[in-house]
C-alpha positions in Angstrom: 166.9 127.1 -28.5 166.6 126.5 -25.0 166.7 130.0 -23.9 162.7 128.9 -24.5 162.1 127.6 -21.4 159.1 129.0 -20.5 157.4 128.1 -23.7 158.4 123.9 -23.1 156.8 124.7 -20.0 153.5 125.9 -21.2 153.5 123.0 -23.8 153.9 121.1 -21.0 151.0 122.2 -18.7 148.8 122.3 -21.7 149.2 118.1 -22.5 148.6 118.0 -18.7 145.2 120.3 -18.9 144.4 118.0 -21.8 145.3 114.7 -20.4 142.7 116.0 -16.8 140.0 116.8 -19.0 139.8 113.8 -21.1 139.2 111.9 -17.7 135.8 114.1 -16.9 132.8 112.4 -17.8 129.6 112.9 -20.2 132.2 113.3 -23.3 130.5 113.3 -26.7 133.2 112.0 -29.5 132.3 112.7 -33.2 134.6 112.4 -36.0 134.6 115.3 -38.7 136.1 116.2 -42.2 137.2 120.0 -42.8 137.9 121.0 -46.4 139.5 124.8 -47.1 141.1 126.6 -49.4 143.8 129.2 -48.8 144.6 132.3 -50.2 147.5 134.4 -49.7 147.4 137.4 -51.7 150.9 139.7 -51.5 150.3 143.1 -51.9 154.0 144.4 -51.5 157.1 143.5 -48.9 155.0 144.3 -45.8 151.0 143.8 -46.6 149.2 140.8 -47.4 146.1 139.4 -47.1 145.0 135.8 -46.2 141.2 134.4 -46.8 140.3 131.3 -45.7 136.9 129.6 -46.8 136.1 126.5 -45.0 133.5 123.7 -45.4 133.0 121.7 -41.6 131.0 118.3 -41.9 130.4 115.6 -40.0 131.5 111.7 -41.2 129.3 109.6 -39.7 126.7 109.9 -40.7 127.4 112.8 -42.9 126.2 116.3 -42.4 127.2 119.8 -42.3 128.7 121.0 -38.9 130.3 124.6 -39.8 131.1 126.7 -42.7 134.0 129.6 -41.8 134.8 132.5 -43.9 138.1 134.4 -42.9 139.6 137.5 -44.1 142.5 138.5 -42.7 144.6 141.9 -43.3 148.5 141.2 -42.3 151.3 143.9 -41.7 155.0 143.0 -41.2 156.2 144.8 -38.3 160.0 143.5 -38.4 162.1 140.8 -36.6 160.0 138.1 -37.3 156.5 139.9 -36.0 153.7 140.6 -37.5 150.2 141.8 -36.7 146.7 141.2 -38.6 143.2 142.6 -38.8 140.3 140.0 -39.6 136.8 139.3 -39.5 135.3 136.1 -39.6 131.7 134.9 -41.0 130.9 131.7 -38.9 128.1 129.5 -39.9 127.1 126.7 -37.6 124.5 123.9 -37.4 122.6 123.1 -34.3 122.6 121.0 -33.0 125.8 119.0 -32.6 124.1 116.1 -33.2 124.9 114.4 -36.5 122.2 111.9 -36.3 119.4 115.0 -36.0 118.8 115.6 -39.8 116.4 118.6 -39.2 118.9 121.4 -37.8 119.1 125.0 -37.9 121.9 127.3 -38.5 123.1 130.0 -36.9 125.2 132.8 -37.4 128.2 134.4 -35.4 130.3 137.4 -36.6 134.0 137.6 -35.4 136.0 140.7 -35.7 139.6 139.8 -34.8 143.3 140.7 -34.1 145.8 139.0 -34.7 150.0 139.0 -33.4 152.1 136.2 -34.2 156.1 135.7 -33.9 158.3 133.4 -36.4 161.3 132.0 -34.8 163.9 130.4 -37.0 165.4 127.8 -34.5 167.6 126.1 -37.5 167.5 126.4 -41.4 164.6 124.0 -41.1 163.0 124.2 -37.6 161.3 127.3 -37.1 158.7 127.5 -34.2 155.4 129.3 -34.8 153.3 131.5 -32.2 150.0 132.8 -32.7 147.8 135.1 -30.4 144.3 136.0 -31.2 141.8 138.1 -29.6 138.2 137.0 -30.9 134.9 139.5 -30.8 131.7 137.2 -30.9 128.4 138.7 -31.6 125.7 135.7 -32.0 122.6 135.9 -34.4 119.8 136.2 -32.6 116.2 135.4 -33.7 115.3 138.2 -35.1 117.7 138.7 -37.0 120.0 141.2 -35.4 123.3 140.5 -33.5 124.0 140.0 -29.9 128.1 140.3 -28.1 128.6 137.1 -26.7 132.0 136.9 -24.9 135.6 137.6 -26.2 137.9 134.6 -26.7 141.6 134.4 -26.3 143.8 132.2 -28.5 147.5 131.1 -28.6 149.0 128.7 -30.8 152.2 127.0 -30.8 153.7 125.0 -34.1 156.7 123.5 -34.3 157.3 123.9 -38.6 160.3 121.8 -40.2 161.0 121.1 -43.4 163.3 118.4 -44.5 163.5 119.5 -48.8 162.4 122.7 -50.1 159.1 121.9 -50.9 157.5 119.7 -48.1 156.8 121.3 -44.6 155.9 118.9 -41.4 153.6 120.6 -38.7 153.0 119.5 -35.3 151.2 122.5 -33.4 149.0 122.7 -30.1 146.4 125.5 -29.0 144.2 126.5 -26.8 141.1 129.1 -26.5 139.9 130.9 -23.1 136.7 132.3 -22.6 136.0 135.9 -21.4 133.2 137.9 -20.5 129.9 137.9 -17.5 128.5 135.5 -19.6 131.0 132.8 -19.0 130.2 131.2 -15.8 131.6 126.9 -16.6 133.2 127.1 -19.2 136.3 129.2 -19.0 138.5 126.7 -20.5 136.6 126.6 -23.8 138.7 124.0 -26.2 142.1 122.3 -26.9 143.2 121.5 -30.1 146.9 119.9 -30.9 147.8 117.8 -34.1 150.2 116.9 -37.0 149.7 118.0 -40.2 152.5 117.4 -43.7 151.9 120.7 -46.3 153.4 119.8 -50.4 154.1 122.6 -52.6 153.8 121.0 -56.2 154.5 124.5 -57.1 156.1 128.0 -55.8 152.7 129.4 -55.0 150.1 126.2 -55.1 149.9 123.1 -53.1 148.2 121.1 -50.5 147.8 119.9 -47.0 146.3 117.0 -45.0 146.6 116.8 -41.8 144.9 115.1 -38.4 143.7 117.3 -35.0 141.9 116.8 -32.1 139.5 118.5 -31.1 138.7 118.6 -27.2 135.8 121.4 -26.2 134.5 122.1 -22.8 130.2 122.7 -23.2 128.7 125.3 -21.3 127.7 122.9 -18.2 131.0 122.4 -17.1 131.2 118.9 -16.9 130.3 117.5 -20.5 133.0 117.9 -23.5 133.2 116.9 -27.2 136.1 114.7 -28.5 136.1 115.3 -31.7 139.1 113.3 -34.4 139.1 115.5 -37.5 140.9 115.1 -40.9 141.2 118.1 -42.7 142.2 119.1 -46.6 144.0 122.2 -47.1 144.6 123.7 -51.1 146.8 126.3 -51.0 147.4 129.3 -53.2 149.7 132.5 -53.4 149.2 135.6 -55.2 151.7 137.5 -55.6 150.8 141.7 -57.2 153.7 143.0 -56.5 
């Protein structure tokens, strides 16, 4: 376990990043409900794949923020790796004002890639990493698309799970922006949480959990704070 050092060290220096930003200024804080469903459907001992449909809205007062499809393609490649081919369908309201009941949507596309590393720590602790590489092409107003900027995700998430079918998450991540259009806002978001998944079944059962939500805007200087409950159902099919 503590041949890890680098990794307590990153955790580390991310709560730090976290803790600096939350003392800028000009931060917005909005509190949100997320409601998904998701799928995991098992093709055979190395394929799956994983959709995710997602409903975003704001609580007070009550509006829709985002609505996120993902479809994600997932290969076991051995020793606890595994990699993934997704797209995403990304549906946002503008602005992020909850109290502005005449909003527009907008569309981004997000073809993605996926590696991510399972590390059994004990028979209950395992430890989670995730590392995404996000292609964003924004709706313009005509109707066609325009390449934004890639994004660069990792996630860390401690998993344990005390009986067979409850699972207790606590995870933290954080996305980097890339590209000549990304002149402020480098550090683009921080999310870290807690989150307890029940499995009333082998292949069905839910999740509720609490993140937050920290985002840097494109000025540089003013952030969201956003506190978000979010539902999770989830479901396994197995074809095999």
């Amino acid at each position: 376990m503590w041949q890890n050092k680098p990794l307590v060290f990153l955790l580390i220096l991310l709560s730090f990043l976290s803790t600096s930003l939350f003392a800028q200024k000009n931060t917005t804080t909005q509190e949100l409900l997320w409601s998904r469903y998701y799928l995991k459907l098992k093709i055979n001992d190395l394929y799956q794949i994983r959709q995710e449909i997602e409903e975003r809205t704001y609580w007070f007062p009550w509006r829709q923020h985002q609505f996120v499809s993902r479809t994600f393609v997932e290969r076991k490649l051995g020793k606890g790796w595994n990699s993934g081919l997704g797209f995403t369908y990304f549906l946002q309201s503008l602005p992020h004002d909850p109290e502005i009941s005449d909003y527009t949507n907008q569309l981004e596309l997000r073809p993605q890639l996926e590696l991510a590393y399972k590390q059994n720590l004990t028979e209950k602790v395992i430890l989670h990493h995730r590392y995404w590489g996000e292609f964003r092409f924004f709706e313009k107003t005509n109707g066609s698309f325009e390449f934004g900027n890639t994004r660069l995700r990792y996630k860390i998430e401690l998993r344990y799970s005390p009986i067979s079918n409850i699972t207790i998450k606590v995870f933290d991540e954080i996305h980097l922006n890339i590209g000549e259009k990304i002149i402020q806002n480098v550090f683009d978001q921080n999310r870290y949480g807690a989150s307890i998944q029940y499995m009333q079944l082998q292949n069905f059962g839910f999740e509720l959990g609490y993140f937050n939500w920290f985002q840097q805007r494109r000025s540089g200087v003013d952030f969201y704070n956003r506190h978000i409950v979010r539902f999770t159902i989830h479901h396994t099919l197995n074809l095999k």
